[in-house]
NUZAGU-497499 format. One line per field, with one value per atom (N, C-alpha, C): x, y, z. Coordinates in steps of 0.05 Angstrom, whole numbers, plus 5000, padded with zeros to 4 digits. Layout:
c1 = (X  ...) $
c2 = (Y  ...) $
c3 = (Z  ...) $
//
This chain:
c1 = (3764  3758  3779  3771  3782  3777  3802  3785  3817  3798  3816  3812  3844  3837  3848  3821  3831  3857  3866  3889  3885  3849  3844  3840  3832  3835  3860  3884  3909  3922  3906  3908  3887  3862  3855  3858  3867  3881  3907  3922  3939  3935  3906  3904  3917  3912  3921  3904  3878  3845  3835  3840  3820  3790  3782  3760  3741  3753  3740  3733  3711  3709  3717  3731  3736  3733  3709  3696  3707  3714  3719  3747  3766  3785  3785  3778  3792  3773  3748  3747  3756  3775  3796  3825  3830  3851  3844  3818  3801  3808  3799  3798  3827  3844  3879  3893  3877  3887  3874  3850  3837  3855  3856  3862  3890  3914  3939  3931  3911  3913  3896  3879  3862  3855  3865  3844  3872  3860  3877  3872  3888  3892  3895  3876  3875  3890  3912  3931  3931  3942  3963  3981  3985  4017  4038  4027  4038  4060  4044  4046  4038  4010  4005  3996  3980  3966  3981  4013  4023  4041  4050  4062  4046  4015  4009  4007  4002  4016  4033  4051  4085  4085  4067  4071  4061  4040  4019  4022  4042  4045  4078  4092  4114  4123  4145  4154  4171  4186  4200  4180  4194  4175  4172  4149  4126  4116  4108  4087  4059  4046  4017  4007  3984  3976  3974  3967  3970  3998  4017  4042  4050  4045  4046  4037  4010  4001  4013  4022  4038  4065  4086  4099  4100  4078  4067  4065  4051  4033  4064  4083  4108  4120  4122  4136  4121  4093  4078  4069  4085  4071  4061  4091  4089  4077  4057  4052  4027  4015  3989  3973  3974  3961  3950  3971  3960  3952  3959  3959  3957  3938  3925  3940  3953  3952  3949  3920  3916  3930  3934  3933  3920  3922  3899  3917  3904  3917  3913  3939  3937  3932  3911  3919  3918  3917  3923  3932  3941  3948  3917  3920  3894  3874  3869  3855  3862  3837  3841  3829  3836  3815  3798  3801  3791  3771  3770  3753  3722  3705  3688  3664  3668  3650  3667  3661  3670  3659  3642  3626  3622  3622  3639  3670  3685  3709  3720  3698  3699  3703  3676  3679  3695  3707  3726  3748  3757  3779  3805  3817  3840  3862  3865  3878  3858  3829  3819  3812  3811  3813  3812  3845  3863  3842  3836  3819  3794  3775  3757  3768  3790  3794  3814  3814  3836  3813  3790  3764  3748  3750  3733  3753  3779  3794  3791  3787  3792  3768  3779  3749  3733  3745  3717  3698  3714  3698  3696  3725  3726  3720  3704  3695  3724  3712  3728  3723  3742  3743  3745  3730  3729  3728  3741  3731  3717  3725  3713  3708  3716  3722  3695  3685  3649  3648  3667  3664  3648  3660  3649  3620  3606  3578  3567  3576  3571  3571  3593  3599  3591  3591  3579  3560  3546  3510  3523  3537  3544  3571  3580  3600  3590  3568  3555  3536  3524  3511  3535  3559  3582  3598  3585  3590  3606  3622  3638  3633  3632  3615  3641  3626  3643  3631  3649  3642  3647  3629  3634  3643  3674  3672  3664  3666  3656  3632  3613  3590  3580  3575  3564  3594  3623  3636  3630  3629  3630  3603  3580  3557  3564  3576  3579  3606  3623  3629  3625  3610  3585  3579  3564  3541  3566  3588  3605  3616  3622  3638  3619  3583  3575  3551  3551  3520  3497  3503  3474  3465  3473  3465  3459  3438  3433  3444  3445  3454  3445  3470  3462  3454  3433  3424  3445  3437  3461  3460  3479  3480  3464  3459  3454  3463) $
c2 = (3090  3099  3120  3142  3158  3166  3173  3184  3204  3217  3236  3209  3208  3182  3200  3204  3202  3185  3200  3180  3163  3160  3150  3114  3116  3093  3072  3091  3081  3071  3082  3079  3056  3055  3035  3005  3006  2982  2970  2993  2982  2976  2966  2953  2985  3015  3034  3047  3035  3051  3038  3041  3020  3012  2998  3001  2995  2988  2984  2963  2951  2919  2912  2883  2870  2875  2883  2884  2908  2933  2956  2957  2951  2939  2916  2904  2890  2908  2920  2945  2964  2975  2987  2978  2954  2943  2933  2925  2916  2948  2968  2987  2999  2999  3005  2989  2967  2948  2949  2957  2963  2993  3010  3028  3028  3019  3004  2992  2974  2958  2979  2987  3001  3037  3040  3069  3083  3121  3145  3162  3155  3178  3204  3214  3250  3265  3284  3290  3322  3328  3358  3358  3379  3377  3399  3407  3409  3386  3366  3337  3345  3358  3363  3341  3319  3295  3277  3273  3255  3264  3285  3286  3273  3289  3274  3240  3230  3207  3194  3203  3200  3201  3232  3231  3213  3199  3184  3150  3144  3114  3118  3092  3074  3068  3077  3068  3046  3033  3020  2991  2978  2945  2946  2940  2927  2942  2935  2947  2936  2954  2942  2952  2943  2946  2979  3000  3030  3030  3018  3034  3020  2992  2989  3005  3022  3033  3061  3078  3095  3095  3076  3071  3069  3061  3043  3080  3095  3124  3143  3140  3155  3155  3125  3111  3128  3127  3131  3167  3182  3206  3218  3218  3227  3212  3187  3181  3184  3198  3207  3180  3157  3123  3131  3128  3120  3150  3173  3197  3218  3235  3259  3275  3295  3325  3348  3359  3386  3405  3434  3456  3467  3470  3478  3507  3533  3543  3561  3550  3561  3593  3603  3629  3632  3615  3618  3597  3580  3555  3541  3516  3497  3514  3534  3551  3551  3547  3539  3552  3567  3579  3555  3539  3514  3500  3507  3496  3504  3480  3484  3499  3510  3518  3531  3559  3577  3575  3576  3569  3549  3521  3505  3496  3510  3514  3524  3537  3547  3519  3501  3476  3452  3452  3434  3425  3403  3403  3409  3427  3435  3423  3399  3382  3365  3367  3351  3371  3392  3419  3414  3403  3397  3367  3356  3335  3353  3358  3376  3403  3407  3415  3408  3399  3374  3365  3349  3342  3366  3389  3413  3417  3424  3434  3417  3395  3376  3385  3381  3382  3358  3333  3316  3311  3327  3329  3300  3276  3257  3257  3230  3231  3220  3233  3227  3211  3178  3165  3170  3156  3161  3139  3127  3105  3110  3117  3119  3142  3163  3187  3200  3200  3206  3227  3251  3280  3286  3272  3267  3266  3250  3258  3283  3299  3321  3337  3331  3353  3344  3317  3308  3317  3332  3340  3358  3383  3411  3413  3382  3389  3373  3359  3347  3366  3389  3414  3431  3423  3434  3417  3401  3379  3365  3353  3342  3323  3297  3278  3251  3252  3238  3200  3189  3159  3140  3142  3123  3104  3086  3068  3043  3047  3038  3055  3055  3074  3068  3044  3034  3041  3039  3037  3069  3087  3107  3119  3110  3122  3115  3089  3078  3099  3106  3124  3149  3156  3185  3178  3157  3152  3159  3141  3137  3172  3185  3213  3235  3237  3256  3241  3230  3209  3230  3262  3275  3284  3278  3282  3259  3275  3253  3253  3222  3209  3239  3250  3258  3239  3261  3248  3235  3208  3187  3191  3188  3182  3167  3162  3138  3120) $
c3 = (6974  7001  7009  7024  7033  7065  7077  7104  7124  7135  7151  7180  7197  7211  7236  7257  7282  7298  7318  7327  7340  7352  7370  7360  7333  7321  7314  7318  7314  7338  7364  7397  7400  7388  7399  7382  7360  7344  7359  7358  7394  7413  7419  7453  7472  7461  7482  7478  7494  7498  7515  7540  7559  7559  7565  7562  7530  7516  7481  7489  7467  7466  7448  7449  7421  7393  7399  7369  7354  7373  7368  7360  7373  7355  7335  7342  7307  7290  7294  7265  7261  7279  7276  7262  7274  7259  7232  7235  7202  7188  7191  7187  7171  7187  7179  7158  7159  7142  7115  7113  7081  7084  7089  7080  7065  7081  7076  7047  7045  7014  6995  7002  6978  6988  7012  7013  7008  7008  7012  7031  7051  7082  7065  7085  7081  7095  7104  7122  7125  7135  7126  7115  7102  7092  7103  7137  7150  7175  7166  7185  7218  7213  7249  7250  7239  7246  7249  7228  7229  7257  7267  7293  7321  7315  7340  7338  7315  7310  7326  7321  7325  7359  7367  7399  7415  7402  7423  7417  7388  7381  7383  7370  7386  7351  7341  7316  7325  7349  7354  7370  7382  7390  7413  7433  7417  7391  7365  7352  7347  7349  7340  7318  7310  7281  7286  7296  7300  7286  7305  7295  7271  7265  7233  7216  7218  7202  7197  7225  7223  7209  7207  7196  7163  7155  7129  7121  7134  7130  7123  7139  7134  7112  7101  7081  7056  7061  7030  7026  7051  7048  7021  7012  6983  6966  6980  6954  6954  6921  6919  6920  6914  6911  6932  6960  6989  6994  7000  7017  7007  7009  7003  7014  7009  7033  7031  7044  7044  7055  7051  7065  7091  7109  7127  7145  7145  7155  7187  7197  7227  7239  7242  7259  7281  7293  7329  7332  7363  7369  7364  7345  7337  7337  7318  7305  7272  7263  7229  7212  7190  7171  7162  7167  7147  7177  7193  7208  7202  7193  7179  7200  7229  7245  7263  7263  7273  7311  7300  7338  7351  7324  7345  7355  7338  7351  7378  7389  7421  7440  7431  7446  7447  7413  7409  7421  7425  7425  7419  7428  7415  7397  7406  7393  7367  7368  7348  7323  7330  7306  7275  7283  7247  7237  7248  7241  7219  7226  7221  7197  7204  7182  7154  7164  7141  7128  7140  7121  7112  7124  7110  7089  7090  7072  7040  7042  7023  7010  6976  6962  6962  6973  6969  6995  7017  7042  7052  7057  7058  7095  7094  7132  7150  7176  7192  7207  7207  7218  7249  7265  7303  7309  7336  7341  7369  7399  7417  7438  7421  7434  7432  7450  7457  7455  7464  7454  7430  7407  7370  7374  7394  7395  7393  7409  7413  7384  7371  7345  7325  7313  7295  7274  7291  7266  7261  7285  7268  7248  7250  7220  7203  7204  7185  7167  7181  7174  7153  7155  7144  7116  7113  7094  7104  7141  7147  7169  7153  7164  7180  7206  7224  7217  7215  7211  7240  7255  7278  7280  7276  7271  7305  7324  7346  7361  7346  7362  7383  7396  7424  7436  7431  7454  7459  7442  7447  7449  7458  7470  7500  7508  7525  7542  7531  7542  7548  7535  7538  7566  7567  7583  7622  7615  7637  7642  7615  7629  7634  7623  7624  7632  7657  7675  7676  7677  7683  7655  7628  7601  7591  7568  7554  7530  7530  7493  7478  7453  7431  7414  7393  7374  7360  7349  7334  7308  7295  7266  7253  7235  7220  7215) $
//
């Protein structure tokens, strides 16, 4: 198993996502923890993912399974077993040759960019892990049209927050 891993999954394995349900974390924390024993995180080998990492989790105590996993992720950069790392290259602030959609990069998030292209860049076009960040609705089909396939891992919490930040739209079409 392989996967490019949103931060949002390392935030909500930490109990620092209001609003998740239960269930959504521990498959997140389920989640960190196969990867830790058997999978290979996909990265930069710039470390933009592992910084925002760093900015938004806690290497010191309390820790939660996020920042265990961050820690565990530091330790093994170099190592090809656990951690992949592509190239991806910047020409503007969070602008990427490797961003697999040029026009949807207008709407993106600026900060979710390197995500999207860290999985375009890679030759096996490994998915990107999401857990609740309802934006990903939105972009999903057109990087899936791109060979870069988003893996929902909490999809009701995150229709459910669709529903709460954008009340006069409707649900995008869902994954499978």
């Amino acid at each position: 198993m392989k996967a490019v891993i949103d931060t949002n999954v390392l935030l909500v394995a930490n109990g620092q996502h209001g609003g998740v349900s239960e269930d959504c974390v521990i498959e997140c924390v389920q989640r960190l923890h196969n990867m830790k024993s058997t999978g290979i995180t996909v990265i930069d080998d710039s470390y933009r993912i592992l910084g925002e990492y760093l900015h938004k989790t806690s290497l010191s105590s309390p820790k939660g399974p996020g920042d265990v996993f961050l820690k565990w992720l530091l330790r093994n950069a170099g190592n090809p077993n656990h951690v992949e790392q592509v190239q991806i290259t910047e020409i503007a602030q969070d602008y990427f040759v490797e961003f697999p959609n040029p026009a949807l990069g207008l709407v993106f998030d600026a900060s979710d960019r390197k995500f999207a292209a860290v999985a375009h860049a890679h030759f096996e076009k490994p998915p990107i892990w999401q857990a609740a960040d309802c934006k990903w609705l939105d972009w999903w089909s057109a990087l899936l049209e791109k060979g870069v396939r988003v893996e929902f891992l909490c999809l009701d919490d995150a229709c459910e927050f669709y529903r709460n930040k954008f009340p006069s739209k409707p649900l995008p079409t869902l994954p499978d």
